[in-house]
N, C-alpha and C positions, 0 to 999 in steps of 0.2 A: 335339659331334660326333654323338652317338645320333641327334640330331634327322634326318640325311643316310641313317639305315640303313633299309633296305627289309628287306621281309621275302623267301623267294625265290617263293613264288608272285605276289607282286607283281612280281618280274623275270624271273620264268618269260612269267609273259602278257602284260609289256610288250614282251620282246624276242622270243619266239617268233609274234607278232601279223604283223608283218611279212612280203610276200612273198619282197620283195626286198631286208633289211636294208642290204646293201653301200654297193647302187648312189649316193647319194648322196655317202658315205663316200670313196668311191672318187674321185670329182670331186673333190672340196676336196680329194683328199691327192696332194700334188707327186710328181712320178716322179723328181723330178731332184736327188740329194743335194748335198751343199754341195762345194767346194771349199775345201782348207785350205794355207794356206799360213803356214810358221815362219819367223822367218829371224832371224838370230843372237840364240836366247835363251837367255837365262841367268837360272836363278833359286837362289836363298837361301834356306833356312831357319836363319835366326837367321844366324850369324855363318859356315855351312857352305854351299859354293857347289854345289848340288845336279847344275844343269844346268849345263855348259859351252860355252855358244855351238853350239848346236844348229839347223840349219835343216834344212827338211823340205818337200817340197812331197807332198800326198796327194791325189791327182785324184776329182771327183765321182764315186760308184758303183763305190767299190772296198770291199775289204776294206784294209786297211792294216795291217799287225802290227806294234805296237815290242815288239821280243824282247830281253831279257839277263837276269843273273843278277841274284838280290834282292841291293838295296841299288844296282843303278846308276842308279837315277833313273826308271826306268821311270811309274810310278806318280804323281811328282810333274810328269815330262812333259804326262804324259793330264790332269793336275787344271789345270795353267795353260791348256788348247786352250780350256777353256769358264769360265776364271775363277772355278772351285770354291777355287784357292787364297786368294784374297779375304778367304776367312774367316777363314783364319788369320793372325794380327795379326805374325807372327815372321818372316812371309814378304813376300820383294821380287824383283819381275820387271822386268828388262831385254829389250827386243828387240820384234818385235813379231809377234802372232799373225792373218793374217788369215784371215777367213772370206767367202768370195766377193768379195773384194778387198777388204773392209772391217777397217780396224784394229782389232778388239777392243778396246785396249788404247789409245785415245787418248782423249782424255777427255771427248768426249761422248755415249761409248756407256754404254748403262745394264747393267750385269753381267745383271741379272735376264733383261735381252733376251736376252741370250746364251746362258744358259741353258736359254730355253724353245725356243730353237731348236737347241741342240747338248744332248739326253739325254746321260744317265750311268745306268751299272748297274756296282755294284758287285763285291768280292770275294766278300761275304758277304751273302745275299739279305736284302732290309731293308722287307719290304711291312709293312703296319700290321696286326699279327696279330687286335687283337680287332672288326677291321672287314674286314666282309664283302670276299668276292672281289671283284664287282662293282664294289662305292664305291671300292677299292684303287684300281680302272681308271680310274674315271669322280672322283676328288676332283680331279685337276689341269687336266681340262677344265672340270668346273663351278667353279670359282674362278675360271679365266681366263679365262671367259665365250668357251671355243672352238666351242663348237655353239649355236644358237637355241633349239631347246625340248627337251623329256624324249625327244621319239622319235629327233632328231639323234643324244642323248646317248646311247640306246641302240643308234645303227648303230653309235657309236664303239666301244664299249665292245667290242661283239661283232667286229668287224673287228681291235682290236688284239689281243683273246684268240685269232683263229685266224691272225691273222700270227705271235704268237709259240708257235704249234701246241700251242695250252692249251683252247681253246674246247670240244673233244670231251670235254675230259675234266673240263670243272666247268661247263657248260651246265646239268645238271639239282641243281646246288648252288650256283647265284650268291651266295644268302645267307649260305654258313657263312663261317667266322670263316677269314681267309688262313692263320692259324695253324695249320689243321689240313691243310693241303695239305705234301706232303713238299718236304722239298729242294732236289730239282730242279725241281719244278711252283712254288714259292716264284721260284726266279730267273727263269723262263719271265713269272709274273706281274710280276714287277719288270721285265723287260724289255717287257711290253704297255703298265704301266703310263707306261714312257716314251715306247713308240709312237703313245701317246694323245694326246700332248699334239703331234703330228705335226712333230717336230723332222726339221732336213734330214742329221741327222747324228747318229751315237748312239756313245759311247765307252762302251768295256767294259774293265774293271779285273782279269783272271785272272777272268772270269765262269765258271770250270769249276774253279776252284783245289780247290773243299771238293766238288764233287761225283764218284756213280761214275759206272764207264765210260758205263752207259746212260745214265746225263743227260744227261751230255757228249757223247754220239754227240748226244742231240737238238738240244742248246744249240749243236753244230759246221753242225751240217745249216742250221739257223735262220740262222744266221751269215749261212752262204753264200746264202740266200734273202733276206736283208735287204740287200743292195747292189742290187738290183734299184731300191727305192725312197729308198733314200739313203747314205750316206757309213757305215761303219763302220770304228772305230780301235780297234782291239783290243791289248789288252797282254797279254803269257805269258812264264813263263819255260819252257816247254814249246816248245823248237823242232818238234819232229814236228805239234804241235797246228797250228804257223804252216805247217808247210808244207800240211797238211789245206787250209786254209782263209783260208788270205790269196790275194788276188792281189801285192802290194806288202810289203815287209819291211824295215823298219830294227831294225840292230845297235847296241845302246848297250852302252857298259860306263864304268862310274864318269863317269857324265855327261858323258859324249864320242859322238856318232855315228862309228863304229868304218865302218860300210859300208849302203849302203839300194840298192835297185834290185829290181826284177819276183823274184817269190817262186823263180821253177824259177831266174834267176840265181844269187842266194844261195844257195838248196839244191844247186846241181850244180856251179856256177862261181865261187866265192866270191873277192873280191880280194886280203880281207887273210888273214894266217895266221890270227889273232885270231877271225875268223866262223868258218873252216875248222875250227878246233877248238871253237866253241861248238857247230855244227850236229852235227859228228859224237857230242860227248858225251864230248869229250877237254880240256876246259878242268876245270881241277882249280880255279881261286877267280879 
């Protein structure tokens, strides 16, 4: 891996060289995020039936929030959308997930595919600390050979660092080690890092659980700027956060869809008693 590490005047003069770094960037990258659609699934871990016949439908270029408290499935909802569950050997999915009318889950789709097109950003920010900012960005477009040559690779790199409103603030340290960036600039780069590899659709797992308010103001802000260019499905057990920043909201509780419909519905009109008492902050377990 050393062999991949720049120094940062070497990324200082390759990306600053440019007039117009974007514009090409901008071309190749879709405006139009994915459309998802669930419909009765249900998954397992080990001998424990997680999800309970849960269907969903999440329209291109929204926000989407699955809201409820920890332990109702939340978490493992978001892991089956892009077949992250896969890996674990103790888990079994019924139902099927698609993605612009395509089965995921029928057996001649390659998981990997799936992946590279539906990002994930985590609980806990997980960028590769003793590699530089920069290669953070750019290792999962040069492995998948998604850009032509090093100055492609440099529009990307710069374009996903100021979509996820980090570029200002580590432009003149491409080189240090991700590990020295705090916290919240750590999840900012986990989140570029996923917008590099130009997925039509990006799942966030409580992406603000460990941060403070100011992060989370930025990581909220971001949110809502990233449906513009594709799909976002966001998880929380923070209803205030979902109303911040979703357009769309489903209620889960003990792996059951409880109620989903348009964000000011839920928050003002809610159908079941069950959301009613989740949103106000009267549901006691």
């Amino acid at each position: 891996m050393g062999g991949c590490l720049h120094t940062p005047g070497y990324i200082d003069r390759a990306i600053h060289s440019y007039k117009d770094p974007l514009s090409k960037v901008i071309k190749m990258q879709s405006q139009r995020g994915a459309s998802i659609e669930i419909k009765s699934l249900r998954v397992w871990l080990g001998q424990r039936e997680v999800i309970r016949g849960i269907s969903l439908s999440i329209p291109s270029n929204t926000v989407f929030t699955i809201m409820g408290p920890s332990g109702s499935g939340k978490s493992t909802l978001l892991r089956a959308i892009n077949r992250i569950l896969d890996i674990y050997p103790e888990s079994r999915v019924e139902g099927s997930v698609y993605i612009d009318g395509v089965d995921i889950y029928s057996g001649r789709i390659d998981p990997s595919d799936v992946r590279k097109m539906i990002g994930m950003v985590f609980q806990i920010p997980n960028p590769i600390p003793n590699m530089s900012i920069y290669d953070n960005v750019a290792l999962g477009p040069r492995i998948n050979r998604i850009v032509r040559d090093k100055k492609e690779l440099n529009e990307l790199v710069k374009w996903a660092l100021e979509r996820a409103y980090l570029w200002d603030e580590v432009r003149d340290r491409l080189g240090k080690p991700a590990g020295e960036l705090s916290g919240g600039q750590q999840q900012r780069l986990c989140i570029a890092r996923a917008l590099a590899m130009r997925p039509r659709a990006i799942l966030m797992d409580e992406p603000t659980s460990n941060l403070d308010p100011v992060a989370t103001a930025k990581i909220e802000s971001l949110i809502t700027e990233l449906r513009k260019i594709l799909t976002v499905v966001l998880v929380t057990h923070n209803p205030f956060q979902a109303s911040r920043v979703s357009d769309y909201v489903a209620f889960i509780y003990d792996g059951r869809l409880i109620e989903t419909g348009s964000a000011s519905k839920i928050f003002t009109r809610p159908e079941s008693e069950l959301t009613e008492k989740y949103v106000t902050g009267r549901m006691v377990s």
